[in-house]
KEKOLSE-484508 format. One record per residue: residue number from 1; residue in three letters; chain; x, y, z of N, C-alpha, C in turn. Coordinates in steps of 0.05 Angstrom, whole numbers. Atoms other than C-alpha are relative to their C-alpha. Example, Ala and Ser with C-alpha at 12.3 -4.5 7.8 and 13.67 -1.06 7.14 Angstrom:
2
<r><seq>1</seq><type>ala</type><mol>A</mol><n_xx>18</n_xx><n_yy>-24</n_yy><n_zz>0</n_zz><ca_xx>246</ca_xx><ca_yy>-90</ca_yy><ca_zz>156</ca_zz><c_xx>18</c_xx><c_yy>24</c_yy><c_zz>0</c_zz></r>
<r><seq>2</seq><type>ser</type><mol>A</mol><n_xx>-16</n_xx><n_yy>-24</n_yy><n_zz>-1</n_zz><ca_xx>273</ca_xx><ca_yy>-21</ca_yy><ca_zz>143</ca_zz><c_xx>-15</c_xx><c_yy>22</c_yy><c_zz>14</c_zz></r>
//
This chain:
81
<r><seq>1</seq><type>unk</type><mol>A</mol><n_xx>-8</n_xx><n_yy>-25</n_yy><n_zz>12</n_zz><ca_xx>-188</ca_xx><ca_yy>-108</ca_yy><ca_zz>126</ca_zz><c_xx>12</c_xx><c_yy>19</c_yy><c_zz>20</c_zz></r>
<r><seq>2</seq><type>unk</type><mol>A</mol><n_xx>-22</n_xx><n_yy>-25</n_yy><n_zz>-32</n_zz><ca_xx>-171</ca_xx><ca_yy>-66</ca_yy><ca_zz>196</ca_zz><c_xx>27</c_xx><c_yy>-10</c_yy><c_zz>3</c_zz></r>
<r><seq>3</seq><type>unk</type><mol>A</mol><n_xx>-39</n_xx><n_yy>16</n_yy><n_zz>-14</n_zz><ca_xx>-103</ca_xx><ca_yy>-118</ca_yy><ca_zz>208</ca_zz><c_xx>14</c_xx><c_yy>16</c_yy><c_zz>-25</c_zz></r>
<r><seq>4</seq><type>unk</type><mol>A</mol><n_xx>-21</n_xx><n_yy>-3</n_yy><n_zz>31</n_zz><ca_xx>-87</ca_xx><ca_yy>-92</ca_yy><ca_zz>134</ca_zz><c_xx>5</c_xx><c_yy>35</c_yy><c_zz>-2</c_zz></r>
<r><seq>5</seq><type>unk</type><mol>A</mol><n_xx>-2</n_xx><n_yy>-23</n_yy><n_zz>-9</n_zz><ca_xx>-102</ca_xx><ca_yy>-23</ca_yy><ca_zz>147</ca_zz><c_xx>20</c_xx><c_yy>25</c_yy><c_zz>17</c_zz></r>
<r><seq>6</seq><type>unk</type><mol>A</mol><n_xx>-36</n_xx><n_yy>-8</n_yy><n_zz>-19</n_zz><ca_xx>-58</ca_xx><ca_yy>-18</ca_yy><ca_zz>212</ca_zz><c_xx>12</c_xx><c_yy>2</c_yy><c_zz>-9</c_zz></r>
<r><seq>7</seq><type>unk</type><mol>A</mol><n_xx>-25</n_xx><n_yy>8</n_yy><n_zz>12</n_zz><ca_xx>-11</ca_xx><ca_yy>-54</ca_yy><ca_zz>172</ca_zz><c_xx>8</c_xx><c_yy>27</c_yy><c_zz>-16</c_zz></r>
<r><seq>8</seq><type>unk</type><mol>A</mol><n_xx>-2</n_xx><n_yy>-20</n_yy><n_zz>27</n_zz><ca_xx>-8</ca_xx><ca_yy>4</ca_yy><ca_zz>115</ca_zz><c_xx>10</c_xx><c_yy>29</c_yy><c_zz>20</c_zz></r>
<r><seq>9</seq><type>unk</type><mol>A</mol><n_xx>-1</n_xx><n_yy>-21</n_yy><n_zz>-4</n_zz><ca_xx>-20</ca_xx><ca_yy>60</ca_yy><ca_zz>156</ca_zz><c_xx>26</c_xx><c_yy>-2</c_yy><c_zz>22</c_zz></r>
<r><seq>10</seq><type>unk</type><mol>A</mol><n_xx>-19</n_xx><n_yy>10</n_yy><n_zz>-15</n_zz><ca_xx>39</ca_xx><ca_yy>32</ca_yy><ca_zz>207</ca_zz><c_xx>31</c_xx><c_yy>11</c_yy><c_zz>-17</c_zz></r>
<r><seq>11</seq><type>unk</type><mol>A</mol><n_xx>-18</n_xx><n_yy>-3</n_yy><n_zz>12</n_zz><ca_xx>91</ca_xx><ca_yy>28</ca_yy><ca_zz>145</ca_zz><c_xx>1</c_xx><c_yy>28</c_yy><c_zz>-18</c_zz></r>
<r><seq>12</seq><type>unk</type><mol>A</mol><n_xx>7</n_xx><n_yy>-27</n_yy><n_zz>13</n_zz><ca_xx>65</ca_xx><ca_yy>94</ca_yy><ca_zz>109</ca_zz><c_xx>12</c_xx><c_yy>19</c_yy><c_zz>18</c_zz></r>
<r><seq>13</seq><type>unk</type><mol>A</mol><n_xx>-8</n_xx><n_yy>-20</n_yy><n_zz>-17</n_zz><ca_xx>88</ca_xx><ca_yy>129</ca_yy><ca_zz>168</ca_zz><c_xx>32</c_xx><c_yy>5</c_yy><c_zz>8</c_zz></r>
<r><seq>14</seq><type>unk</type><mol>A</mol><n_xx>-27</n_xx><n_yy>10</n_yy><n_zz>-2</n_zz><ca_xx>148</ca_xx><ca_yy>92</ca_yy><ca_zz>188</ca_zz><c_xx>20</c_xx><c_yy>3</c_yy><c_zz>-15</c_zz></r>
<r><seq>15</seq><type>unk</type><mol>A</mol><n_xx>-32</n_xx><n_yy>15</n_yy><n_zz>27</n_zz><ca_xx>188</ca_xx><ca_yy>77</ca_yy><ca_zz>123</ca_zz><c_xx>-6</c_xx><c_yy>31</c_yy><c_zz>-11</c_zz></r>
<r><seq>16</seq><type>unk</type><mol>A</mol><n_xx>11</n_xx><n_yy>-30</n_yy><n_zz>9</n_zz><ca_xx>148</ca_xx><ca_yy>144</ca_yy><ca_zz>90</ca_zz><c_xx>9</c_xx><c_yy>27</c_yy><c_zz>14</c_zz></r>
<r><seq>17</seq><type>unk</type><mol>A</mol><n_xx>4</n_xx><n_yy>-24</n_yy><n_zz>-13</n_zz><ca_xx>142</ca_xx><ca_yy>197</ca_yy><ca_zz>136</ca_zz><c_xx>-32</c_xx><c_yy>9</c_yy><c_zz>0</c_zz></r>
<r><seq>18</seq><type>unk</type><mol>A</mol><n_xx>28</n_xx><n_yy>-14</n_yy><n_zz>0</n_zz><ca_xx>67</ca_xx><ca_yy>206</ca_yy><ca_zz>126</ca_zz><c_xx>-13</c_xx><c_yy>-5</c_yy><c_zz>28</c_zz></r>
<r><seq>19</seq><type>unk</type><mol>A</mol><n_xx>21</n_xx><n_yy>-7</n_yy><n_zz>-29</n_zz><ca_xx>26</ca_xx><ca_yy>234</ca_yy><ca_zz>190</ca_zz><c_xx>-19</c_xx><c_yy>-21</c_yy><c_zz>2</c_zz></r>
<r><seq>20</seq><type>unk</type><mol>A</mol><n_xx>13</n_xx><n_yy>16</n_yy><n_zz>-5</n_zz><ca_xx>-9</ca_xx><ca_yy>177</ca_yy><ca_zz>212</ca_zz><c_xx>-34</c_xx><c_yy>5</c_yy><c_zz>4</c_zz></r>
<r><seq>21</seq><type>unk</type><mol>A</mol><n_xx>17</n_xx><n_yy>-2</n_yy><n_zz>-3</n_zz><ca_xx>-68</ca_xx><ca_yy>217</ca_yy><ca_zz>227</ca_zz><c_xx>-14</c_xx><c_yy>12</c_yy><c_zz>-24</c_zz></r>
<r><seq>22</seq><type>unk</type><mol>A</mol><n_xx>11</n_xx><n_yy>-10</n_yy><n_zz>29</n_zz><ca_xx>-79</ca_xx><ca_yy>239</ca_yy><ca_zz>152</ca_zz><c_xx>-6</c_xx><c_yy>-28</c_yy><c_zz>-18</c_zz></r>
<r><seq>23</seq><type>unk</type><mol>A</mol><n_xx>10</n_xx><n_yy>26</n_yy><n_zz>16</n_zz><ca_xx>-87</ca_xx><ca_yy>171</ca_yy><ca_zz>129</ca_zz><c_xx>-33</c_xx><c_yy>-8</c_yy><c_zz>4</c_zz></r>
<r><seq>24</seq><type>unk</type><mol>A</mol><n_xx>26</n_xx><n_yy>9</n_yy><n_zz>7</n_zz><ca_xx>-156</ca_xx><ca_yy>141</ca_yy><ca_zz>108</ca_zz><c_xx>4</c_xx><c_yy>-21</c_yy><c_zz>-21</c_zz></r>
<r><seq>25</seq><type>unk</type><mol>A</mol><n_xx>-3</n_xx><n_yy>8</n_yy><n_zz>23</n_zz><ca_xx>-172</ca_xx><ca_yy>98</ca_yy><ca_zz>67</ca_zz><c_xx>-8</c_xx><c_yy>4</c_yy><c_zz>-31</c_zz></r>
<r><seq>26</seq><type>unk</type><mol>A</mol><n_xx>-3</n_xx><n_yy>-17</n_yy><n_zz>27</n_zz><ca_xx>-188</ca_xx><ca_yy>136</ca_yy><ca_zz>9</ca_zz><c_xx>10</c_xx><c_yy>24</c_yy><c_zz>0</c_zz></r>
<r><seq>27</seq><type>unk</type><mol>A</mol><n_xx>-24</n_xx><n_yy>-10</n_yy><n_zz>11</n_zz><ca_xx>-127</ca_xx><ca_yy>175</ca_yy><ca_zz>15</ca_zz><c_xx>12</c_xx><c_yy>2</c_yy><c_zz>-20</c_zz></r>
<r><seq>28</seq><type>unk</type><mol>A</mol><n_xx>-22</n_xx><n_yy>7</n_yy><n_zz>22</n_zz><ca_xx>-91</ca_xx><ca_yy>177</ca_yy><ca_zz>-43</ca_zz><c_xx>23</c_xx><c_yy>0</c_yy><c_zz>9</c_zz></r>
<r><seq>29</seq><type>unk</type><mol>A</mol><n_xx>-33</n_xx><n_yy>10</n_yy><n_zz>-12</n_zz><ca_xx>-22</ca_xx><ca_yy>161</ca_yy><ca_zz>-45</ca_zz><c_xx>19</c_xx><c_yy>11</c_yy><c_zz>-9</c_zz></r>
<r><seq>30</seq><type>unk</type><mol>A</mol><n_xx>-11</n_xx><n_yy>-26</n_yy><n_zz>2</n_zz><ca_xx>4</ca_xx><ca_yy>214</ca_yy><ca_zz>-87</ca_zz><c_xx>-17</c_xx><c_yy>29</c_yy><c_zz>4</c_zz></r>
<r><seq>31</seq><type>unk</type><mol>A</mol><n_xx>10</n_xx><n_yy>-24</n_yy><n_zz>-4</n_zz><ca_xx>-50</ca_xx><ca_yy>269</ca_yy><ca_zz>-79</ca_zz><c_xx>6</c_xx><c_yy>13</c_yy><c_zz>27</c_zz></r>
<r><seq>32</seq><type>unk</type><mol>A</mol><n_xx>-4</n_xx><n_yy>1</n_yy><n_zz>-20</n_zz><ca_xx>-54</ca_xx><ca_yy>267</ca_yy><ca_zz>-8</ca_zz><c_xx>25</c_xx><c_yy>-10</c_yy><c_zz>16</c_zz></r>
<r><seq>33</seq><type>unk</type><mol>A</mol><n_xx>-13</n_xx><n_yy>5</n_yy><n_zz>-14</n_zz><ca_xx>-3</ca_xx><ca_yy>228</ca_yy><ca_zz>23</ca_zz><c_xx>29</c_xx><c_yy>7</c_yy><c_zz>-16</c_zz></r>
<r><seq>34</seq><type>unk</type><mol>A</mol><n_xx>-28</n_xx><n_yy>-3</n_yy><n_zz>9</n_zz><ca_xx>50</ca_xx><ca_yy>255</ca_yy><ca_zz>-27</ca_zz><c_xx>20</c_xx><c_yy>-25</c_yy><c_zz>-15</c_zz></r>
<r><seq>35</seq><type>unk</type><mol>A</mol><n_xx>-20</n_xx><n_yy>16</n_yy><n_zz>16</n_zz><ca_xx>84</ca_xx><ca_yy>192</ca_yy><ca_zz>-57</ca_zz><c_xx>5</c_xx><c_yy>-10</c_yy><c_zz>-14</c_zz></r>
<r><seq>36</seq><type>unk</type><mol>A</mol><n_xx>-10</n_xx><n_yy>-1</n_yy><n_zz>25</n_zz><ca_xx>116</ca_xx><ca_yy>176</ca_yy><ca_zz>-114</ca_zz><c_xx>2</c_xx><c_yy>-20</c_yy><c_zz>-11</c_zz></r>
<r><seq>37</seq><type>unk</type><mol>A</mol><n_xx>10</n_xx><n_yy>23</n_yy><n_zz>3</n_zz><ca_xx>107</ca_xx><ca_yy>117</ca_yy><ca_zz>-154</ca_zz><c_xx>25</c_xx><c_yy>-19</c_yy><c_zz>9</c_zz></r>
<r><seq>38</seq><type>unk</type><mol>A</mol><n_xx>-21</n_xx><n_yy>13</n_yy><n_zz>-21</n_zz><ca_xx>180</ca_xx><ca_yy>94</ca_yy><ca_zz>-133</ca_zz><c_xx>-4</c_xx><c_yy>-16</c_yy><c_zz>31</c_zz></r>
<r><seq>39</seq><type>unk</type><mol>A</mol><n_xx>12</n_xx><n_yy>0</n_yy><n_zz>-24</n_zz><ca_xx>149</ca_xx><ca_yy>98</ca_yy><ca_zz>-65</ca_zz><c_xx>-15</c_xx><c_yy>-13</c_yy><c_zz>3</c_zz></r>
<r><seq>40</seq><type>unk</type><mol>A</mol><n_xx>26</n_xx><n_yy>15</n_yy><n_zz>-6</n_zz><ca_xx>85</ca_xx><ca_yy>64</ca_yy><ca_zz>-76</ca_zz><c_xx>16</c_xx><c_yy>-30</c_yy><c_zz>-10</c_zz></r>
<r><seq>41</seq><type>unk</type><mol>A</mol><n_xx>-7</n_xx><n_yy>24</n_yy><n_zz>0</n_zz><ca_xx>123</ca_xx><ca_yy>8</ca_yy><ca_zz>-109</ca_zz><c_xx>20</c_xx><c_yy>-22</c_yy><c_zz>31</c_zz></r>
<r><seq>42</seq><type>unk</type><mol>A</mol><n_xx>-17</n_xx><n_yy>14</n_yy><n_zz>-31</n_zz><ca_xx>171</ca_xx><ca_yy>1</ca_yy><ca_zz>-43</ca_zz><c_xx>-19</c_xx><c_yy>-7</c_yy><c_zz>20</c_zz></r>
<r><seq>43</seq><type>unk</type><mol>A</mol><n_xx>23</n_xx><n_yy>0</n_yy><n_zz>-14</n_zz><ca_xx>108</ca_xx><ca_yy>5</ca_yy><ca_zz>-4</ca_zz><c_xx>-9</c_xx><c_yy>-38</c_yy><c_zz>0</c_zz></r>
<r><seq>44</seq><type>unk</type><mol>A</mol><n_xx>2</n_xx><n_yy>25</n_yy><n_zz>10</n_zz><ca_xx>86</ca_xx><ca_yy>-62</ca_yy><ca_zz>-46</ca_zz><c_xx>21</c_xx><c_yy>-20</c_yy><c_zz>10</c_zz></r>
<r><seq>45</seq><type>unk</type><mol>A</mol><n_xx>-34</n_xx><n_yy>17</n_yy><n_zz>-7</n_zz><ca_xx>158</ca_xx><ca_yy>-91</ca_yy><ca_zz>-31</ca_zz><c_xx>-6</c_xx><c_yy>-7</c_yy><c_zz>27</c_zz></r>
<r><seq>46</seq><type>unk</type><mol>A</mol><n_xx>10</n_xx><n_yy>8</n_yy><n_zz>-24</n_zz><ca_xx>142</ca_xx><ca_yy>-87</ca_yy><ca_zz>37</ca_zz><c_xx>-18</c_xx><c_yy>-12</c_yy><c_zz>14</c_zz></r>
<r><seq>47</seq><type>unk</type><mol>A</mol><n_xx>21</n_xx><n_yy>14</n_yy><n_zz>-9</n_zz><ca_xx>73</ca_xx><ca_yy>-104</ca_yy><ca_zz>42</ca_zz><c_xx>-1</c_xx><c_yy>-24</c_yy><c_zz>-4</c_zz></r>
<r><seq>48</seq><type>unk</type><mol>A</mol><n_xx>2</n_xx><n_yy>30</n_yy><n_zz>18</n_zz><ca_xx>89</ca_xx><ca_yy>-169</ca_yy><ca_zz>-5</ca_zz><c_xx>18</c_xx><c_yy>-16</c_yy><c_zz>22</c_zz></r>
<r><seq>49</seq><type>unk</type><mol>A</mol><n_xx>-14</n_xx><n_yy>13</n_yy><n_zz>-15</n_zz><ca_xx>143</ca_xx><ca_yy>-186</ca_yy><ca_zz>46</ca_zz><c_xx>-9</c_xx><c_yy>-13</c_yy><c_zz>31</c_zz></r>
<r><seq>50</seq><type>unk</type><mol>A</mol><n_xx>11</n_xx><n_yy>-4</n_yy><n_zz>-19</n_zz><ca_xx>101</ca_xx><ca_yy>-174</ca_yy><ca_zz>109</ca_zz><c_xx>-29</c_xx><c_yy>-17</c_yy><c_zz>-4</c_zz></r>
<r><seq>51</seq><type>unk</type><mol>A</mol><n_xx>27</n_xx><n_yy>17</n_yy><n_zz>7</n_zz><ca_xx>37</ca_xx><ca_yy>-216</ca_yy><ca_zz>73</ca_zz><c_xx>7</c_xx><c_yy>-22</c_yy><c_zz>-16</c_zz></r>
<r><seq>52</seq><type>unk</type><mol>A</mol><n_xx>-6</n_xx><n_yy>22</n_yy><n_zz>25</n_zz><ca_xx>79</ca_xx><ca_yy>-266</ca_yy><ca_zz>37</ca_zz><c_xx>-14</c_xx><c_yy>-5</c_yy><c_zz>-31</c_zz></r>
<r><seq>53</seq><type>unk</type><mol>A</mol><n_xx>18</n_xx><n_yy>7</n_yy><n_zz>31</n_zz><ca_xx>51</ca_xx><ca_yy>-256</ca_yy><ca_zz>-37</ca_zz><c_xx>32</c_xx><c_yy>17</c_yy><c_zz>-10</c_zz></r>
<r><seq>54</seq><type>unk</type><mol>A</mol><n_xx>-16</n_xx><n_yy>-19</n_yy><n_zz>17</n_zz><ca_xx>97</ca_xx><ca_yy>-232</ca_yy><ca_zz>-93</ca_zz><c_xx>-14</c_xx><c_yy>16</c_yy><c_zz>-27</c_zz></r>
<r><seq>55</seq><type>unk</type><mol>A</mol><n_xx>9</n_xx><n_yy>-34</n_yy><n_zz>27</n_zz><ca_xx>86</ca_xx><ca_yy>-163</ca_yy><ca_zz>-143</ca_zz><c_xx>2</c_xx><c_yy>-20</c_yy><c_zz>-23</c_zz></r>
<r><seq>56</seq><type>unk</type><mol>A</mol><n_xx>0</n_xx><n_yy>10</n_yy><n_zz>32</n_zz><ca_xx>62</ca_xx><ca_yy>-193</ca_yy><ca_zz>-210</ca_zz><c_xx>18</c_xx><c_yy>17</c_yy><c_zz>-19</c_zz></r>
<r><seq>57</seq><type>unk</type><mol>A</mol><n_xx>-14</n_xx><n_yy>-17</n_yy><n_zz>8</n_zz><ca_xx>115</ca_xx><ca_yy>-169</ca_yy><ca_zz>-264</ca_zz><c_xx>-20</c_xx><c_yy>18</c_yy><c_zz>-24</c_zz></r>
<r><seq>58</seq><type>unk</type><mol>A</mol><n_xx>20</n_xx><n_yy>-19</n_yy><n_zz>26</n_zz><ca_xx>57</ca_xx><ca_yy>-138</ca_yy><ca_zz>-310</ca_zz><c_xx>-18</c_xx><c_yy>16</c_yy><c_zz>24</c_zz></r>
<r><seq>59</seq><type>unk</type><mol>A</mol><n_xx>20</n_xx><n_yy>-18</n_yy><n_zz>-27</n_zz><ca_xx>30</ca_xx><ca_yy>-101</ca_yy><ca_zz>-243</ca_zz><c_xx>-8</c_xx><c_yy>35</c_yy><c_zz>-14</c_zz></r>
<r><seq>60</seq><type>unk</type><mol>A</mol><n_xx>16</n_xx><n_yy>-21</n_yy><n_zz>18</n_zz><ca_xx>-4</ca_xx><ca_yy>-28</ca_yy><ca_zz>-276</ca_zz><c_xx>-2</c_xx><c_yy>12</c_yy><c_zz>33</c_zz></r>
<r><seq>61</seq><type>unk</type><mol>A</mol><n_xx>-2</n_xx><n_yy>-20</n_yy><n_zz>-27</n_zz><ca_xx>20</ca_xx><ca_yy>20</ca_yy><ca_zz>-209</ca_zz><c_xx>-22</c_xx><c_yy>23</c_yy><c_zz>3</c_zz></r>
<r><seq>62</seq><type>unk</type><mol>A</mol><n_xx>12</n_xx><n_yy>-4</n_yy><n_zz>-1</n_zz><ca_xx>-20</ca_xx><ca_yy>66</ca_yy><ca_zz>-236</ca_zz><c_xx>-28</c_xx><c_yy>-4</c_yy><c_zz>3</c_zz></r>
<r><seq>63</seq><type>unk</type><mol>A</mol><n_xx>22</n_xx><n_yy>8</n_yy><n_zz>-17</n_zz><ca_xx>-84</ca_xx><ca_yy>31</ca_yy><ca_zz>-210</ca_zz><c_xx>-4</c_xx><c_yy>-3</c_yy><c_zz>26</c_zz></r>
<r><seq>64</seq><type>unk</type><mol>A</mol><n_xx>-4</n_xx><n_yy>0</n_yy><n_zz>-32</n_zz><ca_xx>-61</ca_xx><ca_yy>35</ca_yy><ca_zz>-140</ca_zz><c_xx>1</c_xx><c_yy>27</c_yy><c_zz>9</c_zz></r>
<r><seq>65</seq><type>unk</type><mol>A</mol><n_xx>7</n_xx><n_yy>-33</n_yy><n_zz>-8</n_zz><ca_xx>-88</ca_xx><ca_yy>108</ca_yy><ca_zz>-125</ca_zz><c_xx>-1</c_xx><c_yy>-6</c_yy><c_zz>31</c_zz></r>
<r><seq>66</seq><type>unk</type><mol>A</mol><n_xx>11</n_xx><n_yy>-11</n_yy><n_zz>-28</n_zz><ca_xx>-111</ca_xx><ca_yy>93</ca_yy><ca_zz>-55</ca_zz><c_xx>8</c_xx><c_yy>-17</c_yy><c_zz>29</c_zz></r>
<r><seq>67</seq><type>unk</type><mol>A</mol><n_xx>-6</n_xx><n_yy>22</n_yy><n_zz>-21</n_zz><ca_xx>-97</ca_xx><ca_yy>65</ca_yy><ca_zz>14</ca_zz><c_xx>-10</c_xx><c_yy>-20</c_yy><c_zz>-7</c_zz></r>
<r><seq>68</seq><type>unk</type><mol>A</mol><n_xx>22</n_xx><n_yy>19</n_yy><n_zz>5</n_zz><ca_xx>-164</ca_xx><ca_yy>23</ca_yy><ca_zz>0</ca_zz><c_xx>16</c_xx><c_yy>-21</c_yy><c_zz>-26</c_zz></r>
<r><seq>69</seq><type>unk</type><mol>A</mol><n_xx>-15</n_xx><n_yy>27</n_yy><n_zz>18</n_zz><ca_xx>-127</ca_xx><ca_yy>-4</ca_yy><ca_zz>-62</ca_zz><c_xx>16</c_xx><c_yy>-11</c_yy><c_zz>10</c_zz></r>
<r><seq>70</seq><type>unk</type><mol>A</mol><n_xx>-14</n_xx><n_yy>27</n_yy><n_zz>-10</n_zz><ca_xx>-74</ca_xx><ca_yy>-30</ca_yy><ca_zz>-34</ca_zz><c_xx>-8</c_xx><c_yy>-21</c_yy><c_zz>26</c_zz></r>
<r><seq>71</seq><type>unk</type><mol>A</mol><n_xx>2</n_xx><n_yy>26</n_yy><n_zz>-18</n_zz><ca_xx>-110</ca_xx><ca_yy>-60</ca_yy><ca_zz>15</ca_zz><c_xx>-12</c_xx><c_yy>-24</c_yy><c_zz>-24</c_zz></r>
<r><seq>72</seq><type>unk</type><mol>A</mol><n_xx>12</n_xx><n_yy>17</n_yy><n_zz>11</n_zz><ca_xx>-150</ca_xx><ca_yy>-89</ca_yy><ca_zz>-41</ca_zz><c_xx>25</c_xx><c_yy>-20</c_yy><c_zz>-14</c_zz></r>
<r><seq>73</seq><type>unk</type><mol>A</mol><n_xx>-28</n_xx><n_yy>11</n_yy><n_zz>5</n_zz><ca_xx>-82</ca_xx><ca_yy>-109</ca_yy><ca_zz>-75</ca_zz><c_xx>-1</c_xx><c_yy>-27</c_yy><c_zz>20</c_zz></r>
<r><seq>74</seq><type>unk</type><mol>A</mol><n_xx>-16</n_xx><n_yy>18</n_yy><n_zz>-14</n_zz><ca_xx>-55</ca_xx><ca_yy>-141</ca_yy><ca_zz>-14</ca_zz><c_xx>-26</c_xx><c_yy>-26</c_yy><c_zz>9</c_zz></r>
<r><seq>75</seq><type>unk</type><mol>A</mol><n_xx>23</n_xx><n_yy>30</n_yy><n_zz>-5</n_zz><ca_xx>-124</ca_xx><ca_yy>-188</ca_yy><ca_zz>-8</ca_zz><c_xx>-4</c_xx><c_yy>-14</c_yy><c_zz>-23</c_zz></r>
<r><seq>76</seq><type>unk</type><mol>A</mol><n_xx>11</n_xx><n_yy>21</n_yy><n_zz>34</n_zz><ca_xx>-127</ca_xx><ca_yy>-213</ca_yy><ca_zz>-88</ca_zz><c_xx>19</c_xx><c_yy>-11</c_yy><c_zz>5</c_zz></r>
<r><seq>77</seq><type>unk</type><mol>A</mol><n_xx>-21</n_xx><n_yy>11</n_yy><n_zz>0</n_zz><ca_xx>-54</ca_xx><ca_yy>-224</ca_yy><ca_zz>-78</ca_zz><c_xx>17</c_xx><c_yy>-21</c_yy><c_zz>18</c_zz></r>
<r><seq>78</seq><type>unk</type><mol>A</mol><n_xx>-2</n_xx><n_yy>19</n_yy><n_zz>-19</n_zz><ca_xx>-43</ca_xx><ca_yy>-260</ca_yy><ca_zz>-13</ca_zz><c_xx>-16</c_xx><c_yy>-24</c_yy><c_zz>-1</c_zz></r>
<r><seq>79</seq><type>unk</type><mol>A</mol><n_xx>15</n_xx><n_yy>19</n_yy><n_zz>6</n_zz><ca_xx>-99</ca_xx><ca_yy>-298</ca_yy><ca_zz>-22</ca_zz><c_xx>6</c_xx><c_yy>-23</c_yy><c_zz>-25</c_zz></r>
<r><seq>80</seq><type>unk</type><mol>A</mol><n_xx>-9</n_xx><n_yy>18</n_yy><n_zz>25</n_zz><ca_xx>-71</ca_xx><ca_yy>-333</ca_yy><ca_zz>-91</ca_zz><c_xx>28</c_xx><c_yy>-16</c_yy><c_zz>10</c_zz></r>
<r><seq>81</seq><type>unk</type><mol>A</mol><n_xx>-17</n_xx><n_yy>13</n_yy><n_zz>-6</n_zz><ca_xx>-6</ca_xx><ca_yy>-355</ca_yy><ca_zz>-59</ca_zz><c_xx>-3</c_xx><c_yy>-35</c_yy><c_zz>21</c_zz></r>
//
């Protein structure tokens, strides 16, 4: 969970602009870190690319509130490939 963490809080900052030191993992991702579901989906794009899994086309964005989710995300989903 920490490699996935880095990982997140690495590209949240980079590709985003979000302050690296405002991240947590129960951040939210629009309350807190500001971004937009556009954003959280690019987020996905990237993380799917960087963890080799691909975004299910029936994926429900709004269940991805928090850093913690997408880490949980990026462990159901990597793991099935």
């Amino acid at each position: 969970m920490h490699d996935h963490f880095a990982s997140i809080k690495k590209i949240l900052s980079d590709e985003f602009g979000v302050n690296p030191e405002i991240i947590t993992l129960e951040s939210s991702l629009v309350d807190d870190l500001n971004l937009s579901n556009i954003e959280i989906i690019d987020a996905l794009s990237i993380l799917s690319k960087e963890y080799n899994f691909q975004i299910p086309d029936d994926i429900d964005i709004h269940n991805i509130t928090s850093v913690g989710d997408l880490i949980i995300f990026i462990e159901q989903y990597s793991d099935e490939i």
